[in-house]
Backbone as CSV, one residue per row, in Angstrom:
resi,resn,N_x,N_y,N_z,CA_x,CA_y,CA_z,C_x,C_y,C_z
1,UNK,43.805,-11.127,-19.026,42.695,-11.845,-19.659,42.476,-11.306,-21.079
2,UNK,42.040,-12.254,-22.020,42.288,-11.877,-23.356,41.333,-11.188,-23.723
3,UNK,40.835,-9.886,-24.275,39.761,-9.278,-24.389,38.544,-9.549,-25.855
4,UNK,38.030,-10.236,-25.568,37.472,-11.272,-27.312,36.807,-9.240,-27.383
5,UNK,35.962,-8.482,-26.383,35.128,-7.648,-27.033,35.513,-7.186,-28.170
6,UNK,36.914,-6.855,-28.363,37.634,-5.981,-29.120,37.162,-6.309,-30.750
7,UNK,36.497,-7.467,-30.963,36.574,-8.088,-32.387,34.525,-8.078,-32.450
8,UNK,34.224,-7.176,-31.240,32.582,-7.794,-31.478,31.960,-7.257,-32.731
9,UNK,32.509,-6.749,-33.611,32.270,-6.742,-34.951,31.870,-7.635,-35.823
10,UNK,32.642,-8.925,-35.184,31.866,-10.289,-35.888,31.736,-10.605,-35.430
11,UNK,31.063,-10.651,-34.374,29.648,-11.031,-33.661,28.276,-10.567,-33.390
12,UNK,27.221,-11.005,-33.212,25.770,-11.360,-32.975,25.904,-10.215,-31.177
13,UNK,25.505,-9.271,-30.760,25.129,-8.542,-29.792,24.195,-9.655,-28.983
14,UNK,24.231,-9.836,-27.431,22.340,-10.541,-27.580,22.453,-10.445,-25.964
15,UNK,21.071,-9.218,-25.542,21.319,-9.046,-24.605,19.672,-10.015,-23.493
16,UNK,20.378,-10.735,-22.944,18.969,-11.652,-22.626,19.066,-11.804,-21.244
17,UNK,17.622,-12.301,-20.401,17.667,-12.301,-19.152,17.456,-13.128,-18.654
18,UNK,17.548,-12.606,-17.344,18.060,-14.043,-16.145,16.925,-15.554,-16.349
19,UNK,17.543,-16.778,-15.974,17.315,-17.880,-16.310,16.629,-18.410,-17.640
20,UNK,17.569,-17.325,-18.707,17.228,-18.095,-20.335,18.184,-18.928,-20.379
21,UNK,18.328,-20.488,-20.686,18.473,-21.217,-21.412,19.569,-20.698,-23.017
22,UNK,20.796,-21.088,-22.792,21.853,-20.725,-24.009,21.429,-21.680,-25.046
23,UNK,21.782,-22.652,-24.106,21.908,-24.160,-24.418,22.198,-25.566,-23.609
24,UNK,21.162,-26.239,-24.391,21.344,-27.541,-23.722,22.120,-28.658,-24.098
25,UNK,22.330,-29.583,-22.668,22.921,-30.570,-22.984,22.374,-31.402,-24.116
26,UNK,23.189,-31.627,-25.493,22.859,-32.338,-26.424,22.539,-31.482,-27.309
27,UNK,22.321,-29.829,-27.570,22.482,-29.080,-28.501,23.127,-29.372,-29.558
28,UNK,23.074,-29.121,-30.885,24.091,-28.794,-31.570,23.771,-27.544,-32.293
29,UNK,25.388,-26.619,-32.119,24.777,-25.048,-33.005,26.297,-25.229,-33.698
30,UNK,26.434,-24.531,-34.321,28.182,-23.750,-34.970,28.464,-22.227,-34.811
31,UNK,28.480,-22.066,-33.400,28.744,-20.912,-33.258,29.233,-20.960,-31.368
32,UNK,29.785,-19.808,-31.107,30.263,-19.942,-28.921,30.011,-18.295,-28.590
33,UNK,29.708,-18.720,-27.574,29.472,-17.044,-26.798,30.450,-16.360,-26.109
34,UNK,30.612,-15.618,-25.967,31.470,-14.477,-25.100,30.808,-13.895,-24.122
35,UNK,31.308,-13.659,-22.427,30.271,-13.394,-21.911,30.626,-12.137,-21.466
36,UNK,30.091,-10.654,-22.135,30.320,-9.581,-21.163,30.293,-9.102,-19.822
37,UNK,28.503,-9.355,-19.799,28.049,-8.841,-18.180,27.035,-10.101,-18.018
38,UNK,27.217,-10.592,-16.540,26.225,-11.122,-16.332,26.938,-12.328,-15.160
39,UNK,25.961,-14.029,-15.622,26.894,-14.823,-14.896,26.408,-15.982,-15.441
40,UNK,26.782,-17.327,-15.707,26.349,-18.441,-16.194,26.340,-19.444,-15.447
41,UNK,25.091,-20.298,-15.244,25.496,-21.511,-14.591,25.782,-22.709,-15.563
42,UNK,26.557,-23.427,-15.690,26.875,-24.765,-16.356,26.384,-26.043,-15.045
43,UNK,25.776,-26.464,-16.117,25.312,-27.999,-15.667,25.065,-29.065,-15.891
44,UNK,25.476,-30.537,-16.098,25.247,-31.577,-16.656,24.035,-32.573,-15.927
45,UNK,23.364,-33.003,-17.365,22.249,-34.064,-16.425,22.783,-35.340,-16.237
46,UNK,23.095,-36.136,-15.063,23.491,-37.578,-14.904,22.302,-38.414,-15.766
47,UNK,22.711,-39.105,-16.060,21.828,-40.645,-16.006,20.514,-40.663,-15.374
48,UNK,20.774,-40.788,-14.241,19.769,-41.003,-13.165,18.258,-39.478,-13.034
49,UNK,18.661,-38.359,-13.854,17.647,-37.848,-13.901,18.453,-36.198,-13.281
50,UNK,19.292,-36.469,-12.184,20.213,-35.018,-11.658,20.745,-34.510,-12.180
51,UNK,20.251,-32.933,-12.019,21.221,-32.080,-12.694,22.027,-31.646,-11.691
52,UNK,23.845,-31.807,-12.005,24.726,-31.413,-11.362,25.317,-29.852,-11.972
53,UNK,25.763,-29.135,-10.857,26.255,-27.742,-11.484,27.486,-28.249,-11.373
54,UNK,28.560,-28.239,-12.443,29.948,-28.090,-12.934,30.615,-27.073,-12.320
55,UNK,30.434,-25.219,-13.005,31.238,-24.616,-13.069,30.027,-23.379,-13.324
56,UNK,30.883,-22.261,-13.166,29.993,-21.058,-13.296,31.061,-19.945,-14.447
57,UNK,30.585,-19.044,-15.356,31.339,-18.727,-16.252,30.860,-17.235,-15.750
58,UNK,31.772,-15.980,-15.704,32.267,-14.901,-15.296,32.344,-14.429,-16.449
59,UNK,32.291,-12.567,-16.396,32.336,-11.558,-17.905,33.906,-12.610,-18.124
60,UNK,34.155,-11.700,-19.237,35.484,-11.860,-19.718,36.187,-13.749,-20.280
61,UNK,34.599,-14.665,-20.237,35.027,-15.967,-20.500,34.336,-16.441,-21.564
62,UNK,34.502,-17.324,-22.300,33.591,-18.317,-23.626,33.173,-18.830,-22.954
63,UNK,31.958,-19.641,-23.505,31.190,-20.956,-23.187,30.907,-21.235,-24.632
64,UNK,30.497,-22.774,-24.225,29.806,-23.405,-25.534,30.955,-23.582,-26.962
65,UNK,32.494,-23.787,-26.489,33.243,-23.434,-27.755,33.302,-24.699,-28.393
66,UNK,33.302,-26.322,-27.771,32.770,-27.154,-28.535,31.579,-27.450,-29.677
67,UNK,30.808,-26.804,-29.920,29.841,-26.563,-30.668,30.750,-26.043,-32.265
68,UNK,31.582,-25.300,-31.745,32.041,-24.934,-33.062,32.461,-25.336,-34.435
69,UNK,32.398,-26.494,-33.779,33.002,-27.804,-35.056,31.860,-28.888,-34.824
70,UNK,30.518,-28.190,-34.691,29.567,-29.292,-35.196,28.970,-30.390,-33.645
71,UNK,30.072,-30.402,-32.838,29.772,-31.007,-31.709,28.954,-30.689,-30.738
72,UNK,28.074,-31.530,-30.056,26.975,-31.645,-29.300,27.514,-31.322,-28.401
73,UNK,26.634,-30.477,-27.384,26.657,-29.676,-26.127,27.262,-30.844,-24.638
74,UNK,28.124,-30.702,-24.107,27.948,-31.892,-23.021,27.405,-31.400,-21.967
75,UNK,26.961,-30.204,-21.769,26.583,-29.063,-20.782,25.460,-28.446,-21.504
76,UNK,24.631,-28.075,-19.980,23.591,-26.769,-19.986,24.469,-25.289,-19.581
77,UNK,24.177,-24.375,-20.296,24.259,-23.068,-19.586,23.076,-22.236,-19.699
78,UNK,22.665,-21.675,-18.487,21.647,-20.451,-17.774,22.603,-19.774,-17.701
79,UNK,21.970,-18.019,-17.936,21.916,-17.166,-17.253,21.255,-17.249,-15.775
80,UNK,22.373,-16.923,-15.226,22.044,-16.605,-13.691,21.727,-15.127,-13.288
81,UNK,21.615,-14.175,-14.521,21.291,-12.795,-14.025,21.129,-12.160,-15.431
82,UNK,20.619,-11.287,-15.556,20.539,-10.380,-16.930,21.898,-10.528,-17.384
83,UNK,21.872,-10.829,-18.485,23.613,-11.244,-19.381,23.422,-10.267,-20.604
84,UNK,24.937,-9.695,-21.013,25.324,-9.174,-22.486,26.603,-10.264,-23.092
85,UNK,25.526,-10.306,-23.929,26.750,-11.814,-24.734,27.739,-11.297,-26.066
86,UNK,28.593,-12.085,-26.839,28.695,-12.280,-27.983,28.643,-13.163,-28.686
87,UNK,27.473,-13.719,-29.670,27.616,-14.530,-30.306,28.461,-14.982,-31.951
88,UNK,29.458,-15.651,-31.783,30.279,-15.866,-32.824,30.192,-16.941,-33.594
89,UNK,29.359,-16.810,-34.512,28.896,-17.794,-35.442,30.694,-18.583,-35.975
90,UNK,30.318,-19.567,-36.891,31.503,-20.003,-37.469,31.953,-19.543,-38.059
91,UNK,30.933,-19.060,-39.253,31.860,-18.008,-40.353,31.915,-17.514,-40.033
92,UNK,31.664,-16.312,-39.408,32.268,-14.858,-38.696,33.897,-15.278,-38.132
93,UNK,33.543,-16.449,-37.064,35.186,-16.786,-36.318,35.653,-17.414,-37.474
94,UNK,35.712,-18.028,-38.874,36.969,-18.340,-39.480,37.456,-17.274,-40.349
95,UNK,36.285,-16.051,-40.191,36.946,-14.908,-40.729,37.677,-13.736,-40.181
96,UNK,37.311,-14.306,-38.461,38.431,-13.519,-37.523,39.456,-14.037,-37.341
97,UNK,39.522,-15.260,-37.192,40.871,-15.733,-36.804,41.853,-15.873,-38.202
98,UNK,41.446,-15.747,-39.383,41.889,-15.454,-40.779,42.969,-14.237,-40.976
99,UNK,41.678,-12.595,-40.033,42.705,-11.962,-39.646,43.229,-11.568,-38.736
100,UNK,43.061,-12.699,-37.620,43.699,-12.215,-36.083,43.818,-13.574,-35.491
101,UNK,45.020,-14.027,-35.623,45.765,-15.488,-36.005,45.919,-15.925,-34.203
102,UNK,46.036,-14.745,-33.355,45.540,-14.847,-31.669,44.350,-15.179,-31.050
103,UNK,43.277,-14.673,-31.681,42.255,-15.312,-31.366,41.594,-17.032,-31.024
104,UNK,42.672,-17.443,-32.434,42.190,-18.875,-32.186,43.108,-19.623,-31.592
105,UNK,44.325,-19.413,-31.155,45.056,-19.454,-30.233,44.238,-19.449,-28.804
106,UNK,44.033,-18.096,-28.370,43.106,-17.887,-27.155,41.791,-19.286,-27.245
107,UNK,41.374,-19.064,-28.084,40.262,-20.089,-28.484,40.334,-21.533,-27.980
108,UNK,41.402,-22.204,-28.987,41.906,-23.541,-28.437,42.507,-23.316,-26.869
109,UNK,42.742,-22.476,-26.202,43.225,-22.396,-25.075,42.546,-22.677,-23.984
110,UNK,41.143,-21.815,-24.140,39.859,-21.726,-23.567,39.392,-23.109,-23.601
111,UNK,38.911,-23.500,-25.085,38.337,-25.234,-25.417,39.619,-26.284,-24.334
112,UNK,40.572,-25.988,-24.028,41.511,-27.057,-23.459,40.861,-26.974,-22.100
113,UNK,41.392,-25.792,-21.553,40.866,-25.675,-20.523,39.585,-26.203,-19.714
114,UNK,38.204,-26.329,-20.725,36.921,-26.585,-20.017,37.159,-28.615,-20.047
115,UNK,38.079,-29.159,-21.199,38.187,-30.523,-21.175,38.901,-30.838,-20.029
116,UNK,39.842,-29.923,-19.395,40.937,-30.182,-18.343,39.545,-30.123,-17.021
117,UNK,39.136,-29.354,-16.774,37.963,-29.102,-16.060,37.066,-30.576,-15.630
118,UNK,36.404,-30.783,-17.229,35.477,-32.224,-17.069,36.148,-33.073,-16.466
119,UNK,37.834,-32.950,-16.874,38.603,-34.401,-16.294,38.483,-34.725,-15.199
120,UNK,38.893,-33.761,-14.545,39.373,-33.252,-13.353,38.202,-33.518,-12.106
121,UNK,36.655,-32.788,-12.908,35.763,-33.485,-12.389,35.275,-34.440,-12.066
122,UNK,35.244,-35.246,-13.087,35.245,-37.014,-13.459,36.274,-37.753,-12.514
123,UNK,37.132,-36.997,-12.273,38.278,-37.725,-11.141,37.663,-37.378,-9.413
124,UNK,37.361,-36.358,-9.075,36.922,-36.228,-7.963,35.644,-36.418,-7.811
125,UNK,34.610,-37.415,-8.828,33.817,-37.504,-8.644,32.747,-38.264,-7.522
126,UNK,33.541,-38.936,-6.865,33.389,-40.002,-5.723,33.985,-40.181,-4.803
127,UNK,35.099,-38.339,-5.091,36.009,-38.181,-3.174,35.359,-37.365,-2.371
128,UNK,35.995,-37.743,-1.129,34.950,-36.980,-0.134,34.376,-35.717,-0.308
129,UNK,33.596,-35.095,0.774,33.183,-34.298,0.069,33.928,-33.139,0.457
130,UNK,34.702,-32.782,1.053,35.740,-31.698,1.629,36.548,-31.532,0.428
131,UNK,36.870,-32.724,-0.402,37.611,-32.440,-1.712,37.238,-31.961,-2.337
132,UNK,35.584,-32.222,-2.729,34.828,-31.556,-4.005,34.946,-30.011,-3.454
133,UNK,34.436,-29.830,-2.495,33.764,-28.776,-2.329,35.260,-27.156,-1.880
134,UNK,36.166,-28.332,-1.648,37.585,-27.078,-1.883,37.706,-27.039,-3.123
135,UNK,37.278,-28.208,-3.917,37.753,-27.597,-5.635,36.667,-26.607,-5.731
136,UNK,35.775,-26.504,-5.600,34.593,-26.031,-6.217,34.794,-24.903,-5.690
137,UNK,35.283,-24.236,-4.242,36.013,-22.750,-3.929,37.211,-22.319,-4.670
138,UNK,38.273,-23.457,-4.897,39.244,-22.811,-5.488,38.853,-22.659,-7.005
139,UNK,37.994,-23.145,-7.498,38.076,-22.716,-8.807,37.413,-21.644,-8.765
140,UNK,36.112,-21.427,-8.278,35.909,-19.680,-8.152,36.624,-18.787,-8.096
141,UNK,37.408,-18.896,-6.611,38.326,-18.097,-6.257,39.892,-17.738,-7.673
142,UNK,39.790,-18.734,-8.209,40.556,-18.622,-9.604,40.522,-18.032,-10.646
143,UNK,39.492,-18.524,-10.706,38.417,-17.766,-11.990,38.376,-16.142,-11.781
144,UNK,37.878,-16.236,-10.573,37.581,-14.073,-10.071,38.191,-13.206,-9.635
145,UNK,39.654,-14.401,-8.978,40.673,-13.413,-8.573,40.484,-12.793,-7.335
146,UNK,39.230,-13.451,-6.714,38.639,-12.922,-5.498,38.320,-13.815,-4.376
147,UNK,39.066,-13.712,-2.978,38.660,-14.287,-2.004,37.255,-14.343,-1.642
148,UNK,36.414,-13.143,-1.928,34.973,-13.148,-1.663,34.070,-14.112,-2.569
149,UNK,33.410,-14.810,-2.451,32.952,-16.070,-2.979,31.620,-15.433,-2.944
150,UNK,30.038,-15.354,-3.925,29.072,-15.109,-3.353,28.378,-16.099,-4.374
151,UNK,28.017,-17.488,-3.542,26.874,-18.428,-4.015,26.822,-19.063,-3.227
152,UNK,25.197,-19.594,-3.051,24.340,-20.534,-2.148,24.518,-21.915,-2.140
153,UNK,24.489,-22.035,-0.563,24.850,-23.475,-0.369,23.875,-24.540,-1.206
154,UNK,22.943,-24.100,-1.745,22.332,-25.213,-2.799,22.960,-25.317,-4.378
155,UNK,23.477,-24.289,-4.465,24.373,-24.652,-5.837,25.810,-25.260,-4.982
156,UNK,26.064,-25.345,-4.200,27.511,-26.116,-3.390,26.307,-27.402,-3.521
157,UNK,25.790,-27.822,-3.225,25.208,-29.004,-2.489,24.804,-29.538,-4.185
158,UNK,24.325,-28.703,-5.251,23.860,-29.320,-6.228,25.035,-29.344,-7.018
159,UNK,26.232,-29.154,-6.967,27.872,-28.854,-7.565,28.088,-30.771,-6.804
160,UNK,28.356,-30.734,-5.727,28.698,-31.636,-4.955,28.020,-32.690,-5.105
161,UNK,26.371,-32.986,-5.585,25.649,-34.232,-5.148,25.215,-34.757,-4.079
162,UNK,25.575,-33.546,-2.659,24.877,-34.189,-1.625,24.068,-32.575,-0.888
163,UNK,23.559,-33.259,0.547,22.696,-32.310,1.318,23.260,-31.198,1.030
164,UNK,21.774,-30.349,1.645,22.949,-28.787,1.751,23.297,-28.932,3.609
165,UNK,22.752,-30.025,4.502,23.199,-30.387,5.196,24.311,-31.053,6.046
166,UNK,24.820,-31.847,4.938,26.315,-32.346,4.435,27.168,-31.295,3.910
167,UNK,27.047,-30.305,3.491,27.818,-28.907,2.741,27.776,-28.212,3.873
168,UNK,26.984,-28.051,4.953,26.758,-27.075,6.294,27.925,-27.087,6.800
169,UNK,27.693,-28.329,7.584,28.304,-29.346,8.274,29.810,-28.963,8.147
170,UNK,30.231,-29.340,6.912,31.805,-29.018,5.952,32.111,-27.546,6.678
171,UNK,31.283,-26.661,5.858,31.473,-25.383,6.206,31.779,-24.972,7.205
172,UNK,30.907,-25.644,8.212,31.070,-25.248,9.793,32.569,-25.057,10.293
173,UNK,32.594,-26.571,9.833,33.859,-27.320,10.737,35.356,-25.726,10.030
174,UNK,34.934,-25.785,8.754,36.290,-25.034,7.873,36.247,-23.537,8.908
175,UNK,34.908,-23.003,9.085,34.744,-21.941,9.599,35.363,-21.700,10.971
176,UNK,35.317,-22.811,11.874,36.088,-22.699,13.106,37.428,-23.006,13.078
177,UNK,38.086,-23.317,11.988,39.491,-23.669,11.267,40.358,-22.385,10.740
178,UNK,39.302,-21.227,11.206,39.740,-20.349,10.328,40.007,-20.308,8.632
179,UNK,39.460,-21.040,8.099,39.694,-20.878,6.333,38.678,-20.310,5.803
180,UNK,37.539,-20.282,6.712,36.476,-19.347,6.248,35.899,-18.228,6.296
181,UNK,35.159,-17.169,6.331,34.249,-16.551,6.678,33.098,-16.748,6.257
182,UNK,32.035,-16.961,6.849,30.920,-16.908,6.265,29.350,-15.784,6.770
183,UNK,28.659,-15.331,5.904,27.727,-14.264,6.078,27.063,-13.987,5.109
184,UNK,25.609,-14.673,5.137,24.591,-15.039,4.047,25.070,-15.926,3.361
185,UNK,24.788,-15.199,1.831,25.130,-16.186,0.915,26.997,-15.857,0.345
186,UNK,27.607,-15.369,1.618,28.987,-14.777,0.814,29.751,-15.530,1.186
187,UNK,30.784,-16.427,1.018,32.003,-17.308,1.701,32.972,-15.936,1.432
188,UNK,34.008,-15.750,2.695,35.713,-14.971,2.329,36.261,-16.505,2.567
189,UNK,37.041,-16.308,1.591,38.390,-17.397,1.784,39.550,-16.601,2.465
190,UNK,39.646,-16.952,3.581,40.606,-16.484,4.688,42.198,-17.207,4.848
191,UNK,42.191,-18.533,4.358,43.124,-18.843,4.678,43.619,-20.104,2.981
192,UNK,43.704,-19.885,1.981,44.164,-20.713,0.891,44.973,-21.311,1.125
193,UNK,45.604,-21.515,1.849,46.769,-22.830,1.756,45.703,-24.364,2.375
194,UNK,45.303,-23.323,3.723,44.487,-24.734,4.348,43.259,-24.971,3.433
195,UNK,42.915,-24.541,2.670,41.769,-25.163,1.613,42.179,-25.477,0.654
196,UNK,43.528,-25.340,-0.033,43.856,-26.006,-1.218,44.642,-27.314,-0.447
197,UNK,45.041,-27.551,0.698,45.499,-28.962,1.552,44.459,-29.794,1.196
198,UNK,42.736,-29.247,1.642,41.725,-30.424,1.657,41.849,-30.889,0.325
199,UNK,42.102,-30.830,-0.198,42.134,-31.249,-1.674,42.992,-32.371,-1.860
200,UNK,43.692,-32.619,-1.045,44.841,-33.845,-0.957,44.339,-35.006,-0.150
């Protein structure tokens, strides 16, 4: 993983706490964050008034890198816990990547990535819900490198668009399938092949 700290020289320090508001959908700033410690929720408001959770952002990731060129937010991000950020204004990043020609490499890499994401979303947006909700494990599990999963079936259920009764239900069935473990708010992913199948 590419280490942005190394350059926090040109960046903004900003150490803020749980459920502040980065930014909202429809923001516009010229600048993206780096996230040291902490955890982010991303979320888009539908039409209809719902806010859906997307994706969750982990130390060691950007958010908000569309902004950088002037463009409006298509996402909310919260802190989900006391966070240490970096904020990288524009001029600062066209004077890093000026002298560290990798950075914006990494950069555009990151920005591809969260568009591959929306797509991807936008495509499973109306499949069952065993589909959503294996993407929505495997991308954790991707992201952290970790079978241990720890979030509440109401961010699954508000990720997904339906009950957390309908998300139970799912769970249950995966749990006697062996692909799960479950205990509180922790999912183990026990078995990845049979949860990256539901996805088909």
């Amino acid at each position: 993983m590419f280490n942005w700290s190394q350059y926090s020289h040109y960046a903004e320090v900003k150490k803020l706490r749980k459920n502040i508001v980065l930014f909202r959908q429809g923001d516009v700033s010229s600048g993206f964050y780096y996230l040291l410690e902490g955890k982010i929720m991303i979320s888009v408001l539908r039409e209809d008034g719902y806010e859906r959770i997307i994706d969750f952002v982990f130390p060691g990731s950007l958010t908000g890198e569309q902004m950088i060129y002037g463009t409006a937010s298509f996402t909310t991000a919260t802190l989900m816990m006391d966070s240490t950020l970096y904020y990288f204004s524009k001029g600062q990043f066209e004077r890093l990547t000026g002298k560290h020609p990798e950075t914006s490499r990494q950069f555009s890499y990151s920005l591809i990535q969260k568009i591959r994401m929306l797509a991807t979303i936008n495509t499973i947006l109306n499949a069952p819900i065993e589909v959503q909700l294996s993407y929505f494990l495997m991308n954790l599990y991707e992201k952290k490198g970790d079978k241990t999963i720890n979030v509440t079936q109401t961010s699954m259920a508000n990720y997904i668009g339906k009950s957390r009764v309908a998300v139970w239900k799912v769970l249950k069935e995966w749990r006697s399938e062996g692909i799960i473990e479950i205990s509180n708010q922790t999912f183990i992913l026990k078995d990845i092949e049979k949860l990256r199948e539901k996805q088909r």
